[in-house]
N, C-alpha and C positions, 0 to 999 in steps of 0.2 A: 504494500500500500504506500503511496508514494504522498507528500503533504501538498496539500491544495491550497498553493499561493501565486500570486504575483511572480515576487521574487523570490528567488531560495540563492542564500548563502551557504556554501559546503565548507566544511570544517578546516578545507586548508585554509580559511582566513582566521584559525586563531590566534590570539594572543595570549602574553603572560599577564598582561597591566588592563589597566584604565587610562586612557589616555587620550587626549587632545592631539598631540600630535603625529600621532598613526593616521596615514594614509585612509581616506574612506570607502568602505567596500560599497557604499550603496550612499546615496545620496536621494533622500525622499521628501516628499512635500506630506505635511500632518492634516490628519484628519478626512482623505481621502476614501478610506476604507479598504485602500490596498494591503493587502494581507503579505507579510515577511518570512519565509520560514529560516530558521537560524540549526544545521547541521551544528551536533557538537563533538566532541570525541573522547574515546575513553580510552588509550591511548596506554596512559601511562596504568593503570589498572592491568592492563593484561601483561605490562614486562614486570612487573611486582608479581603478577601472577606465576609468572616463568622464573625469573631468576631469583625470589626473596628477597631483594638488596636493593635499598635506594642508590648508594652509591654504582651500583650497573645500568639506573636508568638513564635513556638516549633521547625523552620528553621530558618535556615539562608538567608539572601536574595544576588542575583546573584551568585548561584554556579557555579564552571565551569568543566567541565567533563576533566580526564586527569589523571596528564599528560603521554604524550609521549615522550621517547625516541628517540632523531634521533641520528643512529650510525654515524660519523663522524664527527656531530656536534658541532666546537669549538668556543670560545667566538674571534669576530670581524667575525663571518660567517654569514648569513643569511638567514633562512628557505623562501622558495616560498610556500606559500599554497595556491593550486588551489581550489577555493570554486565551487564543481559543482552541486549540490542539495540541498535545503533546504526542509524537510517533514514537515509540520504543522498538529497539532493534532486538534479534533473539536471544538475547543475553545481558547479563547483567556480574556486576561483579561485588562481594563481599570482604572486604580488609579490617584487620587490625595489626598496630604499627605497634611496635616494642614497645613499653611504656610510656604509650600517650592512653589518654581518654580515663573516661571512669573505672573504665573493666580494666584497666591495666595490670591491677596485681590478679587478675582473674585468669588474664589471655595468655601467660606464662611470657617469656624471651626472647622467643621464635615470632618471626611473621607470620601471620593466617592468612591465607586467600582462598580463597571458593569462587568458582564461576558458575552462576546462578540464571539458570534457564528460565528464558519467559515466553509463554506461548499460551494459549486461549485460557487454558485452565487457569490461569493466571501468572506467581512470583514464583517459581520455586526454592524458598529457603534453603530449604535441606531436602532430602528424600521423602520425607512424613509432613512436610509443615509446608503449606501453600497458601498462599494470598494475594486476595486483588491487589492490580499495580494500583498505584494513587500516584503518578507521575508528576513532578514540579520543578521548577527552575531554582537551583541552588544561585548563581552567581547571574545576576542582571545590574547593570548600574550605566552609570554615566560618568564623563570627563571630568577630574578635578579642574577648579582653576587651573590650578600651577601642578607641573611634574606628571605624575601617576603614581596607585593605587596597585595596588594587590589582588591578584585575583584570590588568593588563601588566606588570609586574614590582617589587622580585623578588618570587619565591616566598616562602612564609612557614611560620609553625611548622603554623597551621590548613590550608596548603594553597597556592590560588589557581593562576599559571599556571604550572601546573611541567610541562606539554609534555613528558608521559613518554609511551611508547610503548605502556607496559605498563596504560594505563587505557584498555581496550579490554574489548569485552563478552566474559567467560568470566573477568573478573578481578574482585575483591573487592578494594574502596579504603578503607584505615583511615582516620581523621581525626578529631584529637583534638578534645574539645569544648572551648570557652572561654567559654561564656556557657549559660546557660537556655535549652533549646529547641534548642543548635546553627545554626543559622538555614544551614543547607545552601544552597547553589546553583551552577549548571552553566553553562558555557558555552563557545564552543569549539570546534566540531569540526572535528576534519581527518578529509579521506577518506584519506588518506598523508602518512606521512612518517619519514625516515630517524629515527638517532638525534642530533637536534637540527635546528637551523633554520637551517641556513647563508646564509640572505638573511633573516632575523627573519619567515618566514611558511613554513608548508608549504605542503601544497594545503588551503587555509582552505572548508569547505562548510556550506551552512544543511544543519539536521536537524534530529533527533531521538532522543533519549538514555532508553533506558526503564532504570528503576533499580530496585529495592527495598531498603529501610532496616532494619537490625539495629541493637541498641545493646550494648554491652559497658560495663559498669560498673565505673569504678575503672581503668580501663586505664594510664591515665598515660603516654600516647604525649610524645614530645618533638619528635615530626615525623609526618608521613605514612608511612604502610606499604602492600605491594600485597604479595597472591598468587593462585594463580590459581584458579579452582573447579574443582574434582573431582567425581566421581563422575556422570557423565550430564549433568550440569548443559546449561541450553542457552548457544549463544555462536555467537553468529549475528547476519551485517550485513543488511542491504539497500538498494536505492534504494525512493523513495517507490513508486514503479511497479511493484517489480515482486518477487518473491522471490530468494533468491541462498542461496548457498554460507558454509558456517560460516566465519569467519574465526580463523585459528590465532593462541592465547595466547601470549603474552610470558611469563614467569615472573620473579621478583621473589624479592631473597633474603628467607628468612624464619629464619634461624637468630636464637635469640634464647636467653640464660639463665633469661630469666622468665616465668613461666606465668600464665594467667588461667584462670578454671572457666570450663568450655562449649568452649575454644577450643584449651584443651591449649600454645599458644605465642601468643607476641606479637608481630605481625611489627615485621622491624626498619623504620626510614624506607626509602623504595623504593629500589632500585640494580637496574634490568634487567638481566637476566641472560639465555647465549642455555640455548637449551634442547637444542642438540646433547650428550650423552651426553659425560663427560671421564673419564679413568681414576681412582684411589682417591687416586694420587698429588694428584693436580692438583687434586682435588675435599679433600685435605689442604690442601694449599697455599691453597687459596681461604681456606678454613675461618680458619686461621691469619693470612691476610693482614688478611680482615675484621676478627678482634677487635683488631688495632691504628689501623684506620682508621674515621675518623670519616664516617660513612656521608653522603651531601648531604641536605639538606632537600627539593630536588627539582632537576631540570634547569634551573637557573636561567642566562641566560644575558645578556651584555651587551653593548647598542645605544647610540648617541648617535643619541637621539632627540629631534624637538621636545618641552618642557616643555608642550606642549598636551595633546601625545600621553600624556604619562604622568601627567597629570592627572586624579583623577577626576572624571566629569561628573555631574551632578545630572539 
């Protein structure tokens, strides 16, 4: 099954950074309705796979496909990206890294890899244990002003790998602009995963991410924002092979004091939220808790990793 867009960018446009000054793979005008799909690669998962050892990798790890061009896009603007398919290819992959993450004294010394089948019945974990994909985009963002960004961590104001749950297709991703153009780019995909990465990897899968770009002017976001589409809208996964079943939205809080035109509210930076029904109480209480807390920037989370690792590569 092959992604129904416009344009399709293939994964040899990725990068290691966020960056203004990268060359632009596509150059688009917002709000059009031209649908983008964004190839990504998983690259570096399968030589971990093969050899054990970071130091024998010949990639870099979290590329991001990109960037893009938005014409009119000026810094205090803010791109709307509608996530409306996610394509997963027939596999997927399973890591943990020597003593990083929570499970660390868990996973023993040794690297773990598993290569993790996916096909209509759905995820294959292990042999016994299977589950629907819930496909989403790990690393989306935009151009800093000045320099570049990381695509492995941390998170940042414009975006990059903030590993939310809630950047799945049926959702709508704000993201502030900081330079001319925006310079958008994607990469990243997990077919699953909890809320966070308790071994620093979920089930990490090549694919494909089809997108369409709005712009909102003057927004003046100070982080990233997520909520979900309404009204009909589509939101739907698949593997490359083959058609599948819509996958259910994450919702994101969007209460916000401040308006913009066209949009009626400004969502706040992302904080997933579940979506089971709470009483009037509790849905007070939320209300109240939020305006004293300072919302995160994204799921940012932290590893002792090799300095190669968290280098960007050229």
């Amino acid at each position: 099954m092959t992604a129904s867009a416009e344009h399709f960018l293939d994964k040899s446009q990725g990068k290691f950074s966020f960056s203004g000054r990268e060359e632009p793979a596509l150059r688009i005008a917002p709000g059009t309705g031209e649908r983008i799909a964004f190839e990504t690669s998983d690259a570096v998962y399968a030589e971990l796979h093969v050899h054990h050892d970071l130091d024998r990798l010949t990639v870099g790890i979290n590329p991001v496909t990109g960037p893009v061009f938005v014409d009119g896009a000026e810094p205090g603007d803010a791109l709307i990206v509608t996530i409306h398919e996610i394509l997963l290819n027939d596999c997927g992959w399973s890591v943990s890294l020597p003593g990083t993450g929570a499970l660390r004294h868990v996973m023993g010394r040794e690297m773990f890899t598993r290569r993790i089948p996916i096909d209509a019945d759905g995820v294959h974990v292990t042999d016994r244990h299977v589950f629907d994909a819930r496909p989403m985009i790990g690393c989306i963002g935009t151009a800093p002003a000045e320099g570049e960004n990381s695509t492995v961590m941390p998170s940042f104001a414009g975006g990059g790998n903030m590993d939310l749950t809630g950047c799945r297709p049926g959702s709508k991703v704000y993201l502030p602009v900081m330079v001319e153009g925006a310079y958008l780019s994607i990469g990243d995909i997990h077919a699953l995963m909890a809320e966070g990465e308790s071994s620093f990897v979920a089930i990490e899968a090549e694919g494909t991410a089809v997108i369409s770009i709005e712009l909102a002017k003057d927004m003046n976001l100070r982080a990233p924002g997520s909520r979900p589409v309404r009204n009909g809208s589509s939101s739907a996964w698949a593997t490359q092979s083959r058609k599948a079943s819509p996958a259910a939205t994450k919702t994101c809080s969007t209460s916000s004091s401040r308006t913009t035109a066209g949009s009626g509210k400004t969502p706040t930076p992302c904080s997933v939220q579940s979506a089971t029904p709470v009483s009037a109480d509790r849905q007070d209480h939320r209300r109240r808790t939020r305006s004293t807390r300072s919302p995160p920037v994204g799921a940012v989370t932290v590893h002792r990793l090799p300095k190669s690792v968290l280098t960007p590569q050229s």
